[in-house]
VEXPANU-798342 format. One record per residue (C-alpha): residue in three letters; x, z, y negated. Coordinates in Angstrom, 1 decimal. Example, Ala and Ser with C-alpha at 12.3 -4.5 7.8 and 13.67 -1.06 7.14 Angstrom:
residues 2
("ALA",(12.3,7.8,4.5))
("SER",(13.7,7.1,1.1))
//
This chain:
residues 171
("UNK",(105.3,-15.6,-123.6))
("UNK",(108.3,-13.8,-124.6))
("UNK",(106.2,-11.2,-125.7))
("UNK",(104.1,-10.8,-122.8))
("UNK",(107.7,-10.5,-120.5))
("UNK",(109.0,-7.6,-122.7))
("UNK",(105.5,-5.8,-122.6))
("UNK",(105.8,-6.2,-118.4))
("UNK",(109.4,-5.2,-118.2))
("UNK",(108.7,-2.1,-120.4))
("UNK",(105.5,-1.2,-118.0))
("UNK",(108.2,-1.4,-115.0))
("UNK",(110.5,0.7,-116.8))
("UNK",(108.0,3.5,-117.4))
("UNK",(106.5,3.1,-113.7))
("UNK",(109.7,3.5,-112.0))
("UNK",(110.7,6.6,-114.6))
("UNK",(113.7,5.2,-116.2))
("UNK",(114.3,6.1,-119.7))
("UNK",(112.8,3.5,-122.3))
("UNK",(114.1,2.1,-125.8))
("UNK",(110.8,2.6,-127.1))
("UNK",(109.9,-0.4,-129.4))
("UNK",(107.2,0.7,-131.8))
("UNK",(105.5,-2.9,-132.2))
("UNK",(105.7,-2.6,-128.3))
("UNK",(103.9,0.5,-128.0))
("UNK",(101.1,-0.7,-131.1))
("UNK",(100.7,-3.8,-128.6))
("UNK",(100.4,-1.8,-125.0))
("UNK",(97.5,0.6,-127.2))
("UNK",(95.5,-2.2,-128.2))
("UNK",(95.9,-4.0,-124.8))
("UNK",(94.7,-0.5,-123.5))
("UNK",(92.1,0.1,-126.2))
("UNK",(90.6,-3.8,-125.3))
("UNK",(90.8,-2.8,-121.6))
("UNK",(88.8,0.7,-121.9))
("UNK",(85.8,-1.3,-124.4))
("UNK",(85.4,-4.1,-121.9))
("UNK",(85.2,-1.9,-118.8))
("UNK",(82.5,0.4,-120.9))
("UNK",(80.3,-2.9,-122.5))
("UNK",(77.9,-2.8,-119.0))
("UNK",(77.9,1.6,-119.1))
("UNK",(77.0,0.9,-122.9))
("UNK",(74.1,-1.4,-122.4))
("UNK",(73.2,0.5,-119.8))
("UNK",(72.9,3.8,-121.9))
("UNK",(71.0,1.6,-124.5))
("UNK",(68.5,0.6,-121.9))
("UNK",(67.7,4.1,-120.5))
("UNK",(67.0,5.3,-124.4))
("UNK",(64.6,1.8,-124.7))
("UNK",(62.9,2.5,-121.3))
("UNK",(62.0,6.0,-122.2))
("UNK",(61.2,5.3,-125.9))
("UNK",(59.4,2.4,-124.9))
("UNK",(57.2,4.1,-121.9))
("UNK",(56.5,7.4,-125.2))
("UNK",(55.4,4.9,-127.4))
("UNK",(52.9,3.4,-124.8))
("UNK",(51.7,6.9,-123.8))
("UNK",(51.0,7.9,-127.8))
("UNK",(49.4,4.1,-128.1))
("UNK",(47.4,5.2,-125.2))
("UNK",(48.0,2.1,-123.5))
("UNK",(47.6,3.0,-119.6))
("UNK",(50.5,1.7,-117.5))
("UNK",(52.4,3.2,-114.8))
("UNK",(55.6,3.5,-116.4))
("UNK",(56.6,5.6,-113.6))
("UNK",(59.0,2.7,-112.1))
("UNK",(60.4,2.0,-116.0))
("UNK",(61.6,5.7,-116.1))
("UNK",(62.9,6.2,-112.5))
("UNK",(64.8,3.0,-112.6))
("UNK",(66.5,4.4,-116.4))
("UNK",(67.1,7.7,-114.1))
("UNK",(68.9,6.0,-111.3))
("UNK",(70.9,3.5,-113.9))
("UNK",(71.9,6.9,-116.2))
("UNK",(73.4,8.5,-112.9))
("UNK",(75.1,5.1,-112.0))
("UNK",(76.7,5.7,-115.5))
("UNK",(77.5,9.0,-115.6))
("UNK",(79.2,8.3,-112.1))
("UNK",(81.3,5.6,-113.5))
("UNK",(82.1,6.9,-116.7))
("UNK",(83.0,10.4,-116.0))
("UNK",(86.8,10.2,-114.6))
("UNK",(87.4,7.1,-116.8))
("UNK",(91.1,6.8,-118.1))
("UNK",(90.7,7.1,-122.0))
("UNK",(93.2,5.3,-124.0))
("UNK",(95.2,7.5,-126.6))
("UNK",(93.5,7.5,-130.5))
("UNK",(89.6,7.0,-128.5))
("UNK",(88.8,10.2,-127.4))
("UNK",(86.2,10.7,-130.2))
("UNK",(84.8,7.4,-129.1))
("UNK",(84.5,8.7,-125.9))
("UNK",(83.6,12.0,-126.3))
("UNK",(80.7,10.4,-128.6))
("UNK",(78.9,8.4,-125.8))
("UNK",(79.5,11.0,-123.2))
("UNK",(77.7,13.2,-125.9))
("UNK",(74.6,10.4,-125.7))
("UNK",(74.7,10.3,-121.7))
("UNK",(74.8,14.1,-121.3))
("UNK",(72.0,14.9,-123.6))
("UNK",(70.1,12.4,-121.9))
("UNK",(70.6,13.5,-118.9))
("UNK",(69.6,17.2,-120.0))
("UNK",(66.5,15.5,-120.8))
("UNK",(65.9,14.1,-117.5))
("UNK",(66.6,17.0,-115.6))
("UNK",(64.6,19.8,-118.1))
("UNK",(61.5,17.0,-117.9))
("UNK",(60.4,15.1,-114.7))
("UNK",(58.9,11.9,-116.9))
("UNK",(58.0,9.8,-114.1))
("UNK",(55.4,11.6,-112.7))
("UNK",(54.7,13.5,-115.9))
("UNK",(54.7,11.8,-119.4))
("UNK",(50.8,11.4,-119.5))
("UNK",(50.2,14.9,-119.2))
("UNK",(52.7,16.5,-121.4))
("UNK",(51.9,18.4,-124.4))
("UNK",(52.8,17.5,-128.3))
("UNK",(55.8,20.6,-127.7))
("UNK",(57.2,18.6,-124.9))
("UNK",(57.0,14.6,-125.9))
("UNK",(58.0,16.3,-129.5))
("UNK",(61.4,17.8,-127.2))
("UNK",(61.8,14.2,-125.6))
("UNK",(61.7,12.3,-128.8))
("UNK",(64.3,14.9,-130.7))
("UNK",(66.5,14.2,-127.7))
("UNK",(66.2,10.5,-127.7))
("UNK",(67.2,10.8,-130.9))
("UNK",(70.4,13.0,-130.7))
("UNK",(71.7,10.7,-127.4))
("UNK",(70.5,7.5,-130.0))
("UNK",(72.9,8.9,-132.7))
("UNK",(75.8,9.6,-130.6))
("UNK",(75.8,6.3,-128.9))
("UNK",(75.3,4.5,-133.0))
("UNK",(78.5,6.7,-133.7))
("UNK",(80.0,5.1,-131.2))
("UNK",(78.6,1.8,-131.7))
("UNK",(80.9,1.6,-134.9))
("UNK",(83.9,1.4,-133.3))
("UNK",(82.5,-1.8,-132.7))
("UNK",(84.3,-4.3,-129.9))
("UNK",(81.3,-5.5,-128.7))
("UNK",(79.2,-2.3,-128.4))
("UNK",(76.4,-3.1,-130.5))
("UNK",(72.9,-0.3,-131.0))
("UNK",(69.3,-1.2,-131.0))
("UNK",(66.7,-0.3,-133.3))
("UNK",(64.0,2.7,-131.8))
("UNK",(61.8,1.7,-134.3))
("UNK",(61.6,-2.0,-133.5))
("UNK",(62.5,-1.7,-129.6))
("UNK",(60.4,-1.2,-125.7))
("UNK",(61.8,-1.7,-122.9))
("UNK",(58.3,-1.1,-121.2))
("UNK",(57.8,-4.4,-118.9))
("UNK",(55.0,-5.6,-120.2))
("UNK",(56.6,-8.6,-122.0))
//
């Protein structure tokens, strides 16, 4: 408890301005009470980044299986939950020592969100040509390897496997 008062007295000190006897095991403690804050508030933006690269990995691989179902709802709900995301994510405050964390999954959302934008999938996947599911897949793949990068910082962000993964609805 002691602990806990000292950690509260020396946010009060540095929100009113007055000039701090900085303890380092204080500051270690206010980082990692920072650092647990950030990877809780980004578990739901994380699993929500996984989904949109399942959804549209899952709705290709139906499409080359040349199974026929409207995946048109799949990929326009991964649209609408990817700019939910990017929304939330964008002006988030990132604790000192994880900006390469960050900068990591914001690498996964923007290339996916290039993808969407350079490729209207809902209404188009069954008629693209090899070039273009070929640009799709590459892409998936980039955004997949950012968000594994920052999977390994681990606190609960945990990856999927493309290869064994659909997020297609029909299970």
């Amino acid at each position: 408890m002691k602990l806990e008062n000292e950690v509260e007295t020396l946010y009060q000190k540095m929100v009113s301005g007055q000039s701090l006897d900085i303890n380092h095991k204080m500051i270690q403690l206010i980082d990692k009470e920072k650092s647990a804050i950030y990877f809780a508030s980004l578990q739901q933006d994380f699993d929500d980044i996984k989904r949109v690269i399942q959804a549209v990995s899952g709705s290709l691989l139906l499409m080359q299986l040349g199974v026929k179902q409207d995946v048109s709802m799949t990929l326009s709900s991964a649209k609408e939950s990817l700019v939910q995301t990017t929304d939330r994510i964008k002006d988030l405050v990132v604790p000192h020592g994880l900006k390469i964390h960050f900068d990591h999954l914001m690498y996964s959302v923007q290339a996916l969100n290039k993808m969407f934008a350079k490729h209207s999938l809902g209404e188009d996947i069954y008629f693209m040509n090899d070039k273009q599911l070929e640009d799709i897949q590459r892409t998936l793949d980039l955004a997949n390897s950012y968000l594994k990068k920052s999977s390994t910082f681990s606190m609960g962000l945990g990856m999927i496997s493309l290869e064994t993964s659909c997020f297609c609805g029909a299970h």
